[in-house]
PDB file of N, H, CA, C and O in Angstrom:
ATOM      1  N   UNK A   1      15.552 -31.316  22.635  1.00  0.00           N
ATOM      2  CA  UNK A   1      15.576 -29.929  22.220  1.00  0.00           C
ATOM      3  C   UNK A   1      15.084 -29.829  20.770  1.00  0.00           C
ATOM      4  O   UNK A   1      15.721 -30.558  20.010  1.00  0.00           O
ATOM      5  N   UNK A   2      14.026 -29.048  20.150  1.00  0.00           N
ATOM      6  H   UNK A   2      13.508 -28.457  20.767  1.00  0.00           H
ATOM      7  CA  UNK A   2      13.629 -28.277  18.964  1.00  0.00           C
ATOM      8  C   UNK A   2      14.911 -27.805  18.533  1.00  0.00           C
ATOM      9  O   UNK A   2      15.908 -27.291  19.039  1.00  0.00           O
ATOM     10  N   UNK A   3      14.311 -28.355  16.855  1.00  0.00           N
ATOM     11  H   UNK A   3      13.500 -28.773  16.444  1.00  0.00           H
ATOM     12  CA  UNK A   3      15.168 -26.953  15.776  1.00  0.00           C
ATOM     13  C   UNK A   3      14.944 -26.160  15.929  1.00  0.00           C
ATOM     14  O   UNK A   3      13.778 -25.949  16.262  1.00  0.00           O
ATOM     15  N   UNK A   4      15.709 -25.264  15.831  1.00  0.00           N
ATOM     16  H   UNK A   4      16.656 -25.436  15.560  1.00  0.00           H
ATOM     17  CA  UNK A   4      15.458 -23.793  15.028  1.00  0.00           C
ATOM     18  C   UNK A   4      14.539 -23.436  13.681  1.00  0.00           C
ATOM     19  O   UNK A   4      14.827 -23.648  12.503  1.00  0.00           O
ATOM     20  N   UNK A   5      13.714 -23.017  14.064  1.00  0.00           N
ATOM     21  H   UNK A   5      13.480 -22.845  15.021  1.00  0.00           H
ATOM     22  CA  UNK A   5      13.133 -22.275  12.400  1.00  0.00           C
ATOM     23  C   UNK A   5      14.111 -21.705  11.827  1.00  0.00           C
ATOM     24  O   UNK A   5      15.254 -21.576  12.266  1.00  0.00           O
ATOM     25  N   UNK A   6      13.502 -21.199  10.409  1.00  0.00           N
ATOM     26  H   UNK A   6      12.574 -21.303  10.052  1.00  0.00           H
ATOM     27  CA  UNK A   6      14.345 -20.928   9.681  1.00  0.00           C
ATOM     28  C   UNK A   6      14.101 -19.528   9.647  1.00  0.00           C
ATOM     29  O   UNK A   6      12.943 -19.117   9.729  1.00  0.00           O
ATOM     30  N   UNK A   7      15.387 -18.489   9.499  1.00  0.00           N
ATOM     31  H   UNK A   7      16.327 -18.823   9.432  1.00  0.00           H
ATOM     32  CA  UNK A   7      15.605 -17.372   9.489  1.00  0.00           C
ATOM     33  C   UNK A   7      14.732 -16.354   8.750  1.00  0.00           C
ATOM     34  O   UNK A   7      15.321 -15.769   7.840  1.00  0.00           O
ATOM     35  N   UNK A   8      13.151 -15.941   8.996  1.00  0.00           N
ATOM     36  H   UNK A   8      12.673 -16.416   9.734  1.00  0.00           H
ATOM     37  CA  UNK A   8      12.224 -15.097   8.028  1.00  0.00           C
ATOM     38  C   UNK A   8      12.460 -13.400   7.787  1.00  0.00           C
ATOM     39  O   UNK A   8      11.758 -12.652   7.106  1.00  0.00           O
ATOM     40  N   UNK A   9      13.734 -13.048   8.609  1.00  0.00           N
ATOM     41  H   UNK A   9      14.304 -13.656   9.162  1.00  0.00           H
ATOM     42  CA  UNK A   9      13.962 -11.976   8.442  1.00  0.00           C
ATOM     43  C   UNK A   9      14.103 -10.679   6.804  1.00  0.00           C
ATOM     44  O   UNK A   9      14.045  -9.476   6.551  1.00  0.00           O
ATOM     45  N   UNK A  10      14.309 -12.011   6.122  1.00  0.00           N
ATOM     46  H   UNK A  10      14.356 -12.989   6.327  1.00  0.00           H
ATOM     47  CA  UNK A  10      14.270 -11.289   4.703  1.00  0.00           C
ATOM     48  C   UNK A  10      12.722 -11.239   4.202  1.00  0.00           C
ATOM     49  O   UNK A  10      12.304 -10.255   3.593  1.00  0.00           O
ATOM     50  N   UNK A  11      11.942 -12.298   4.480  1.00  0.00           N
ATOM     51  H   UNK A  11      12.281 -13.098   4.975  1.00  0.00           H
ATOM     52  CA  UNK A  11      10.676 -12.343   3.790  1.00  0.00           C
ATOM     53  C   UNK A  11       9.784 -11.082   4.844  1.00  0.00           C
ATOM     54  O   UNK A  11       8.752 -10.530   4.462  1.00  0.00           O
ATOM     55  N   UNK A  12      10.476 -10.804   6.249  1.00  0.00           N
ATOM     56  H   UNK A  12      11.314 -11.252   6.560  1.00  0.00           H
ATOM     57  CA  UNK A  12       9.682  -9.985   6.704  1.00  0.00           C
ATOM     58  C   UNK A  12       9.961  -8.569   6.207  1.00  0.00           C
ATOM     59  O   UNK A  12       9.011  -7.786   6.212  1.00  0.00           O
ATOM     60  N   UNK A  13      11.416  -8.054   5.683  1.00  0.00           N
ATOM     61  H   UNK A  13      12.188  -8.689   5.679  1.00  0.00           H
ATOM     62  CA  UNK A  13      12.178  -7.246   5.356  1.00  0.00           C
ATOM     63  C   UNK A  13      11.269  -6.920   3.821  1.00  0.00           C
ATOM     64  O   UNK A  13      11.227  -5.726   3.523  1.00  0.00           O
ATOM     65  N   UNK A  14      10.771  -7.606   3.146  1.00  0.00           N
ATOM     66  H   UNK A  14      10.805  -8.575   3.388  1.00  0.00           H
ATOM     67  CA  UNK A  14      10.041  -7.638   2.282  1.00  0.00           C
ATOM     68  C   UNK A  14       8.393  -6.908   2.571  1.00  0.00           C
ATOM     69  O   UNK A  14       7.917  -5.827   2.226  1.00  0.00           O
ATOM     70  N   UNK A  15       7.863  -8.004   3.316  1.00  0.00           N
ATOM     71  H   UNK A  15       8.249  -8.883   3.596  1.00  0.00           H
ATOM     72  CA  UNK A  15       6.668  -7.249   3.671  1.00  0.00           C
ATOM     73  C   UNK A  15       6.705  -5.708   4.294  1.00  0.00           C
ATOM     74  O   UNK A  15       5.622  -5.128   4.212  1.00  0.00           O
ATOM     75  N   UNK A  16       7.747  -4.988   4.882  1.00  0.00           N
ATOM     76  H   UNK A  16       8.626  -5.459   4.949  1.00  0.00           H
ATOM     77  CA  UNK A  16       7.492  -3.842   5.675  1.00  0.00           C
ATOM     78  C   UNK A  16       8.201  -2.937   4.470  1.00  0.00           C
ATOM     79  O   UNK A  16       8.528  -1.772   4.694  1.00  0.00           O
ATOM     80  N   UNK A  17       8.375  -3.457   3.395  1.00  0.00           N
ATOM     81  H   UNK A  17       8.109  -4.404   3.213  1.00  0.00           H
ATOM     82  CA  UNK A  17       8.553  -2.277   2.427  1.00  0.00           C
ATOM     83  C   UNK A  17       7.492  -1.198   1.791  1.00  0.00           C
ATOM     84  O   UNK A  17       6.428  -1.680   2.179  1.00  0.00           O
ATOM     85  N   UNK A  18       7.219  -0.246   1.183  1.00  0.00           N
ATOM     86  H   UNK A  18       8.084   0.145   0.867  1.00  0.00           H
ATOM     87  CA  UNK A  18       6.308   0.317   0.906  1.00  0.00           C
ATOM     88  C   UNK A  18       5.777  -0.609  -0.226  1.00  0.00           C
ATOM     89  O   UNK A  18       6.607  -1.387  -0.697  1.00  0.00           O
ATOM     90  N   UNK A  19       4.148  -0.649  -0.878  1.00  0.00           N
ATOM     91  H   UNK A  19       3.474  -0.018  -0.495  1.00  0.00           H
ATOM     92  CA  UNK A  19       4.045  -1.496  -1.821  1.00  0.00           C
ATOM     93  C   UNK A  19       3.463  -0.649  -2.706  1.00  0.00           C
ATOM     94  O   UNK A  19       2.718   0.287  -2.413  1.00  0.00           O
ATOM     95  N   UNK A  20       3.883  -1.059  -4.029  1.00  0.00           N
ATOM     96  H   UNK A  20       4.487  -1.819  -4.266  1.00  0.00           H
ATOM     97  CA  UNK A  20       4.197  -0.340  -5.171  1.00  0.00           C
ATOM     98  C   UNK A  20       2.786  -0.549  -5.553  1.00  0.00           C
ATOM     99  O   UNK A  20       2.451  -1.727  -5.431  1.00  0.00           O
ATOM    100  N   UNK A  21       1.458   0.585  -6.162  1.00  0.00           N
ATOM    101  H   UNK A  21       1.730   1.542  -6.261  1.00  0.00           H
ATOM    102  CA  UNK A  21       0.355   0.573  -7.127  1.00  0.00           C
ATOM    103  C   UNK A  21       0.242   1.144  -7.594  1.00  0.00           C
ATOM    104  O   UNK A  21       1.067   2.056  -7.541  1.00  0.00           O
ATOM    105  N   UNK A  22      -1.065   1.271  -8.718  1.00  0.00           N
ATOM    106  H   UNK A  22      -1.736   0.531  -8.761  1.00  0.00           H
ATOM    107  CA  UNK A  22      -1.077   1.398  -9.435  1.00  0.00           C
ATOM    108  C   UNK A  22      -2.410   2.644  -9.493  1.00  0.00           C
ATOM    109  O   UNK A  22      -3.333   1.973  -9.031  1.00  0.00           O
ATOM    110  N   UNK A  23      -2.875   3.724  -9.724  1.00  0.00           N
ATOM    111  H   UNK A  23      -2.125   4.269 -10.098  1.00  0.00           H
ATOM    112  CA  UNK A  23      -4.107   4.327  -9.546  1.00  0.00           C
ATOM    113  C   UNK A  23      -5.077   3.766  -9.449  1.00  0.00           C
ATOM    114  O   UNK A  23      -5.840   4.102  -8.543  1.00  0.00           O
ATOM    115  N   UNK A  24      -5.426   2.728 -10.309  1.00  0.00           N
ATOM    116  H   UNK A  24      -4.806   2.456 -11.045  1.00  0.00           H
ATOM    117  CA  UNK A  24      -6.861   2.382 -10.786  1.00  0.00           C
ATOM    118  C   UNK A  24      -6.766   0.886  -9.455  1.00  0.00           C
ATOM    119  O   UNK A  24      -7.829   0.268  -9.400  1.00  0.00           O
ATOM    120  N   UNK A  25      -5.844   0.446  -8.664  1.00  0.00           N
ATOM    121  H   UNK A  25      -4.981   0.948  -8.708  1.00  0.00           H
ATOM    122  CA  UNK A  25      -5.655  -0.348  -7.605  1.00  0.00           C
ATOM    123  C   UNK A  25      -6.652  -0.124  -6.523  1.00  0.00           C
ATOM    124  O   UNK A  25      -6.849   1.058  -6.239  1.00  0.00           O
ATOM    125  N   UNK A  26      -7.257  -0.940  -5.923  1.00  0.00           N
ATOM    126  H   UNK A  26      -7.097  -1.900  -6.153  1.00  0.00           H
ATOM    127  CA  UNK A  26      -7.766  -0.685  -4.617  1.00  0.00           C
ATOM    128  C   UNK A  26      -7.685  -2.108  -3.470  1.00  0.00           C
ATOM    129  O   UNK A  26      -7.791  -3.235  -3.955  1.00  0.00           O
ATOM    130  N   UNK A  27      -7.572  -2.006  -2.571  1.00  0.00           N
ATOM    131  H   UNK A  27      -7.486  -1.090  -2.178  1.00  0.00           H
ATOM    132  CA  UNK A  27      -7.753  -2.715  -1.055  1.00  0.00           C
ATOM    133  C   UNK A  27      -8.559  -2.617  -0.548  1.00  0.00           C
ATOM    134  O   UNK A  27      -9.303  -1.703  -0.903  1.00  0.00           O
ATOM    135  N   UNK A  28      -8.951  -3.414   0.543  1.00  0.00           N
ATOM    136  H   UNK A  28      -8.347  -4.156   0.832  1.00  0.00           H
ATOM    137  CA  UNK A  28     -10.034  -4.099   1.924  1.00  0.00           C
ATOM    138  C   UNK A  28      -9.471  -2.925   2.910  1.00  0.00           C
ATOM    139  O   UNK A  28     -10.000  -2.878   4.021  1.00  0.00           O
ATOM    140  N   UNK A  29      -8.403  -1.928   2.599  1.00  0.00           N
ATOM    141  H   UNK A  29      -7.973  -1.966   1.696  1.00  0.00           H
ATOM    142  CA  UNK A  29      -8.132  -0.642   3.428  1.00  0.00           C
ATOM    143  C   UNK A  29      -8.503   0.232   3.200  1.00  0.00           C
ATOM    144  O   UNK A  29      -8.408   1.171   3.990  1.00  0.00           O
ATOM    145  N   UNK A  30      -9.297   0.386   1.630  1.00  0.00           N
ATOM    146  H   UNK A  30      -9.374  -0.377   0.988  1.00  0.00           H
ATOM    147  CA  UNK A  30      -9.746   1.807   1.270  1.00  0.00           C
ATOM    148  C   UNK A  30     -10.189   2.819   2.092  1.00  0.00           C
ATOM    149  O   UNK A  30     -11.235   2.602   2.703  1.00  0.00           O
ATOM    150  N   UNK A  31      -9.669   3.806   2.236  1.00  0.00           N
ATOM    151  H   UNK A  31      -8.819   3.982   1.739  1.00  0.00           H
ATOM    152  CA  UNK A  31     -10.135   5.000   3.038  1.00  0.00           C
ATOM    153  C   UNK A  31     -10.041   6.384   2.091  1.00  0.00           C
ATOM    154  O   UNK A  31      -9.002   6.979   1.805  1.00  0.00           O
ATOM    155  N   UNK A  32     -11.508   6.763   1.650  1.00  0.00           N
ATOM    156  H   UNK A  32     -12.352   6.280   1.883  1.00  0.00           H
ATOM    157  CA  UNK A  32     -11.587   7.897   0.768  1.00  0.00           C
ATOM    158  C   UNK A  32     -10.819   8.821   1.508  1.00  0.00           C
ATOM    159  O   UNK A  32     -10.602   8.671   2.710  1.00  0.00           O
ATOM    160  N   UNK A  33     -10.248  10.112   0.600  1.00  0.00           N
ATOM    161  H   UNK A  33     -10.424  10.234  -0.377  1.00  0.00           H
ATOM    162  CA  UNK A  33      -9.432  10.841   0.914  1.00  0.00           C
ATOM    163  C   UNK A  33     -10.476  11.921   1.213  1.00  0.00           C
ATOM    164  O   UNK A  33     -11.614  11.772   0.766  1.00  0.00           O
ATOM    165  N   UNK A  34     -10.146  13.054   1.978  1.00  0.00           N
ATOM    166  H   UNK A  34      -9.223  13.176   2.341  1.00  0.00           H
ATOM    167  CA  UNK A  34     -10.895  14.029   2.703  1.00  0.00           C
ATOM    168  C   UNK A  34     -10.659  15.294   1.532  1.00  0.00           C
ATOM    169  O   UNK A  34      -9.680  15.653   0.877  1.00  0.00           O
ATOM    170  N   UNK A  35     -12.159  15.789   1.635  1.00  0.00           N
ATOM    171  H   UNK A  35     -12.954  15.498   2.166  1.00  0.00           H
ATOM    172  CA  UNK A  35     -12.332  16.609   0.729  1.00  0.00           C
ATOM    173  C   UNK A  35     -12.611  15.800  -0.813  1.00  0.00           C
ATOM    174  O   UNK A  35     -12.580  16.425  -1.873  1.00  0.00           O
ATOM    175  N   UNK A  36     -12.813  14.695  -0.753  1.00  0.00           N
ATOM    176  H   UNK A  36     -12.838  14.187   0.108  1.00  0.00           H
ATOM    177  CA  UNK A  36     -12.603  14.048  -2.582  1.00  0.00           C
ATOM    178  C   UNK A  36     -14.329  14.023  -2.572  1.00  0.00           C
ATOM    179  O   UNK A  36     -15.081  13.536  -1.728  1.00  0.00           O
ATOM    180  N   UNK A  37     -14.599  14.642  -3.666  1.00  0.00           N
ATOM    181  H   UNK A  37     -13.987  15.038  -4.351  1.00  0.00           H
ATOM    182  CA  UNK A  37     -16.201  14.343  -4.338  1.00  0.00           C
ATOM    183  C   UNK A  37     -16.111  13.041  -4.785  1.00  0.00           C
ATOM    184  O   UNK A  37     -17.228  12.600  -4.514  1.00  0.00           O
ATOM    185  N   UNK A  38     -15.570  12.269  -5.229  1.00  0.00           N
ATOM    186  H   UNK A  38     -14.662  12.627  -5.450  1.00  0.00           H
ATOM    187  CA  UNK A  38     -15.379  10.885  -6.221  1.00  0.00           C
ATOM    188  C   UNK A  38     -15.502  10.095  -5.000  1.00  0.00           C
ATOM    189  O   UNK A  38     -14.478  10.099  -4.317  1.00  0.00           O
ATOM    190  N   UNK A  39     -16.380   9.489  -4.591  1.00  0.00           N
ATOM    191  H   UNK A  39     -17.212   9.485  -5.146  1.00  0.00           H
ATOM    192  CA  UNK A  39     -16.332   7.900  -3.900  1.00  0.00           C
ATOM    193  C   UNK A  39     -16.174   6.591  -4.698  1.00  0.00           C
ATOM    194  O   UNK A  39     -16.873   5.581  -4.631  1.00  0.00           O
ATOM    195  N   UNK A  40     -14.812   6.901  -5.673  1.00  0.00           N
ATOM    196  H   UNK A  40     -14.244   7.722  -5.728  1.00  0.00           H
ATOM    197  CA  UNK A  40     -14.629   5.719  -6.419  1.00  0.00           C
ATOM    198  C   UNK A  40     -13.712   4.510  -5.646  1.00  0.00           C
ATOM    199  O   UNK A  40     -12.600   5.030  -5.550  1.00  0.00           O
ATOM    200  N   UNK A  41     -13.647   3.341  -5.133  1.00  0.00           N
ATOM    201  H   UNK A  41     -14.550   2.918  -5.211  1.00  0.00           H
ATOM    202  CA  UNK A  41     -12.587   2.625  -4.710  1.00  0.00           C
ATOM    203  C   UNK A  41     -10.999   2.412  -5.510  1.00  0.00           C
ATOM    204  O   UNK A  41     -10.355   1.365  -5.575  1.00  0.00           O
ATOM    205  N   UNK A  42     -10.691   3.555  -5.986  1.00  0.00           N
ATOM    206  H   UNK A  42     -11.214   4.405  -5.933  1.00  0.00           H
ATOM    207  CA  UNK A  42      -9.498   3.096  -6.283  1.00  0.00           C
ATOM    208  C   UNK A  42      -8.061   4.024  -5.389  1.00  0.00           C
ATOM    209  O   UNK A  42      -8.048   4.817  -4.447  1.00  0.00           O
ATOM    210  N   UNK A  43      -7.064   3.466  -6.202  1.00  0.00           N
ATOM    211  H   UNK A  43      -7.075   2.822  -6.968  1.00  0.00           H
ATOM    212  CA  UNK A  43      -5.781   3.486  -4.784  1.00  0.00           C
ATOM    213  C   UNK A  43      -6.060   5.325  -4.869  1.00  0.00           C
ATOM    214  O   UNK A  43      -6.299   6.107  -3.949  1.00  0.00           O
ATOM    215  N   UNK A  44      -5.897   5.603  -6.502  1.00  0.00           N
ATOM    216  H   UNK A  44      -5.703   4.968  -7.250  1.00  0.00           H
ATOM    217  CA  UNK A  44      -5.536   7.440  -6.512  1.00  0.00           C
ATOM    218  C   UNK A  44      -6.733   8.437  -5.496  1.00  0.00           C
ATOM    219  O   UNK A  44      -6.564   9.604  -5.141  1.00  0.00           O
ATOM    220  N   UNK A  45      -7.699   7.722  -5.255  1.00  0.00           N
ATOM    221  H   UNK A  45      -7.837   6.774  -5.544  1.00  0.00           H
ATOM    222  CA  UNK A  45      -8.435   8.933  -4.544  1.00  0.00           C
ATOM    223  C   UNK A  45      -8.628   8.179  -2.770  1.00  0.00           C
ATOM    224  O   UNK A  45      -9.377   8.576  -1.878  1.00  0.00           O
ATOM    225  N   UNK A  46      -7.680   7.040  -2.746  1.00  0.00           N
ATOM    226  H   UNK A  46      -7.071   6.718  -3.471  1.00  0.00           H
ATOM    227  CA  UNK A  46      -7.667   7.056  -1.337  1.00  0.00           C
ATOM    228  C   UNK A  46      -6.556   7.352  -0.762  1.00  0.00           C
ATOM    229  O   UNK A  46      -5.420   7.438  -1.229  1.00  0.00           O
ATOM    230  N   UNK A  47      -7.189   7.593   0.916  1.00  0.00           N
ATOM    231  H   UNK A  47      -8.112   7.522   1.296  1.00  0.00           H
ATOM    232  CA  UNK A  47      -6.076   8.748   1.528  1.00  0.00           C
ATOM    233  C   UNK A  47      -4.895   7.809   2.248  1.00  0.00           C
ATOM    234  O   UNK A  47      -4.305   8.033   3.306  1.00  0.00           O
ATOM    235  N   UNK A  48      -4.803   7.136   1.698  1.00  0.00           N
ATOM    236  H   UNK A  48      -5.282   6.953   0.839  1.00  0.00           H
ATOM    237  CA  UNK A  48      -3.128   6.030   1.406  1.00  0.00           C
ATOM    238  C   UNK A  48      -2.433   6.105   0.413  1.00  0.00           C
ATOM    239  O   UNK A  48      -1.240   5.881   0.619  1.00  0.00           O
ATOM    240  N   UNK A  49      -2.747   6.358  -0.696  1.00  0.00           N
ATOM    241  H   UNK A  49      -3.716   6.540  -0.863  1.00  0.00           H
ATOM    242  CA  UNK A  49      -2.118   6.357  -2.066  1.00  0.00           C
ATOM    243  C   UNK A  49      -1.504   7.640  -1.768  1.00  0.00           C
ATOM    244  O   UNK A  49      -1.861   8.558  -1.029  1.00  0.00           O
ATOM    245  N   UNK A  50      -0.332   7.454  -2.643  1.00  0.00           N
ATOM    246  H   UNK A  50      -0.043   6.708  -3.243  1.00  0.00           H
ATOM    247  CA  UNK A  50       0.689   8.842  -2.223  1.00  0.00           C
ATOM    248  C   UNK A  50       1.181   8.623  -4.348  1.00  0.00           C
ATOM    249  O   UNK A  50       1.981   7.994  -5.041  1.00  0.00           O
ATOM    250  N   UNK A  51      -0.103   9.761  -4.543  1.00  0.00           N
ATOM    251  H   UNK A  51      -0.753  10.272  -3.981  1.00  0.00           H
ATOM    252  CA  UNK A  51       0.724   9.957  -6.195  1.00  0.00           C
ATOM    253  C   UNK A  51       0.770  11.432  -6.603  1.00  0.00           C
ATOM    254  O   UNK A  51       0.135  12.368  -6.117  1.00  0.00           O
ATOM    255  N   UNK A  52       1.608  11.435  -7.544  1.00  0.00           N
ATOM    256  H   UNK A  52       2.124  10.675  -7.939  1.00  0.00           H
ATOM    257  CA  UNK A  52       1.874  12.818  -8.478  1.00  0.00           C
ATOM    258  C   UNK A  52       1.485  12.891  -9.892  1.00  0.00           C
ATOM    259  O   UNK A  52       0.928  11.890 -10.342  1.00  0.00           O
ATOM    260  N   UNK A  53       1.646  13.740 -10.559  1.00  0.00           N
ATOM    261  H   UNK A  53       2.099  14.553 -10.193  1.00  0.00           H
ATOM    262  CA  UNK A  53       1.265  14.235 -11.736  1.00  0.00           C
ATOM    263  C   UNK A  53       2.551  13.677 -12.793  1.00  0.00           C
ATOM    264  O   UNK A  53       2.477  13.646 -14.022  1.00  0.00           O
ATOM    265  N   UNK A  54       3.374  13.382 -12.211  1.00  0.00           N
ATOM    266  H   UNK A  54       3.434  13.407 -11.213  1.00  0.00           H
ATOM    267  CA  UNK A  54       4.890  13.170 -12.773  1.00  0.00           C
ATOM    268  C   UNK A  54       4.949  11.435 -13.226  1.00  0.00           C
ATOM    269  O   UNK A  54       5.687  10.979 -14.099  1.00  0.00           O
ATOM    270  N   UNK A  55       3.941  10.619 -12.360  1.00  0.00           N
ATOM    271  H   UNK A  55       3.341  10.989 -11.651  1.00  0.00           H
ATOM    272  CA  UNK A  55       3.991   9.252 -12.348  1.00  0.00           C
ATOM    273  C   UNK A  55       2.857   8.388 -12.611  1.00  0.00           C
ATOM    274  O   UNK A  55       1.728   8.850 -12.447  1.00  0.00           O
ATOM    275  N   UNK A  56       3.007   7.234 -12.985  1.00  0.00           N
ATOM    276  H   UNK A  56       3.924   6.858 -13.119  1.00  0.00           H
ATOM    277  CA  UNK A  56       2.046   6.120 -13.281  1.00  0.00           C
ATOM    278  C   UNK A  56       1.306   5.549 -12.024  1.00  0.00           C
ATOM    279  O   UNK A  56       0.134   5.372 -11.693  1.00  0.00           O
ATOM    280  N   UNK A  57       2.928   5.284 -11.314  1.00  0.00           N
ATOM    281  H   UNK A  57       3.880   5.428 -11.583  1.00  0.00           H
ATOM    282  CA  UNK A  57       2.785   4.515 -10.228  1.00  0.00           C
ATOM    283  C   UNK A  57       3.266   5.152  -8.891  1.00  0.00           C
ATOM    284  O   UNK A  57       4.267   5.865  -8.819  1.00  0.00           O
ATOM    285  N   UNK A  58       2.579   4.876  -7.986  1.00  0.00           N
ATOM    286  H   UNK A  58       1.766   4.297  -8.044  1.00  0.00           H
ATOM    287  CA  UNK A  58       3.441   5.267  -6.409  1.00  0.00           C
ATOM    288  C   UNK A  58       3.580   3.916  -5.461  1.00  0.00           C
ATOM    289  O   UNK A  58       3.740   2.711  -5.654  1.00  0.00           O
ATOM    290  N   UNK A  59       3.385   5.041  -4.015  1.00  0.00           N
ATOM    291  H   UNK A  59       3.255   6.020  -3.858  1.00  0.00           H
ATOM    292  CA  UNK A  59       3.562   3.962  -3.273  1.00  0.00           C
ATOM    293  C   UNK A  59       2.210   3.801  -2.325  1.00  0.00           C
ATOM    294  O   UNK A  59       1.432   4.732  -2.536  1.00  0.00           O
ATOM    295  N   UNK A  60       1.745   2.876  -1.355  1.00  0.00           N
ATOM    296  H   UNK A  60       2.378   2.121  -1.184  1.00  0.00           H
ATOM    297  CA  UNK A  60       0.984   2.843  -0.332  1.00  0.00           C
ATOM    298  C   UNK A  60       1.470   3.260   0.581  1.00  0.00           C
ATOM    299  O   UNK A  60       2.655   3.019   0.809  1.00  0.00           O
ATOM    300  N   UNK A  61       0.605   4.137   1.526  1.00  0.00           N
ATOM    301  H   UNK A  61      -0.358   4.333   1.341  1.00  0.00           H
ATOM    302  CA  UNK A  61       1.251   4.535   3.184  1.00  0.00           C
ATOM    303  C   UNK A  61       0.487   4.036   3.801  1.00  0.00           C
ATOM    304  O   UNK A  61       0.298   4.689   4.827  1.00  0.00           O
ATOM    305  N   UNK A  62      -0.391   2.757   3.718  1.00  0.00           N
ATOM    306  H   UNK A  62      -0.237   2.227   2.885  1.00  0.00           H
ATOM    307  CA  UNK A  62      -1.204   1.864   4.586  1.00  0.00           C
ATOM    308  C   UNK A  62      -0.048   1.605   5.939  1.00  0.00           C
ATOM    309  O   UNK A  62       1.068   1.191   5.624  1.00  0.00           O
ATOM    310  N   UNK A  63      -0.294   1.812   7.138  1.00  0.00           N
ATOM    311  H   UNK A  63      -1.201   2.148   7.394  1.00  0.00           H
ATOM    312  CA  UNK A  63       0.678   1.834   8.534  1.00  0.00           C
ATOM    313  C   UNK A  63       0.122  -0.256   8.787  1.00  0.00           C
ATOM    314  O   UNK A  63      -0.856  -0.824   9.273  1.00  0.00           O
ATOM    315  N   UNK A  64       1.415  -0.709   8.128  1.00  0.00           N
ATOM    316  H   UNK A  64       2.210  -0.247   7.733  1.00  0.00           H
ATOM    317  CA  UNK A  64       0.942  -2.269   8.580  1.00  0.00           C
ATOM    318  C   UNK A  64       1.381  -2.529   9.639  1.00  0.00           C
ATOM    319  O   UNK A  64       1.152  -3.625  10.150  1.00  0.00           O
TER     320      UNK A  64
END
């Protein structure tokens, strides 16, 4: 009989959190946001980035 692996539930608990960026951030997910004149690759004008006027930083809504 095999061991058991070891329990990855926290490191997965990790990955399915939202991930924290930064405006000027971009990904291999970029998807310009609809309606944006700017085809710049960064996180603030793609339609994943979720930011406000209030903050530096947000979050990603990339669906992993």
């Amino acid at each position: 009989m095999s061991e058991l692996s070891a329990d990855h539930t926290q490191e997965l608990e990790v990955r399915l959190r939202a991930i924290r960026i930064q405006p000027e951030d971009s990904c291999v997910f970029f998807q310009l946001r609809d309606g944006c004149a700017l085809a710049i690759r960064q996180c603030r004008y793609c339609h994943y980035g979720k930011f406000s006027d209030e903050a530096d930083s947000r979050y990603c809504r990339f669906k992993r």
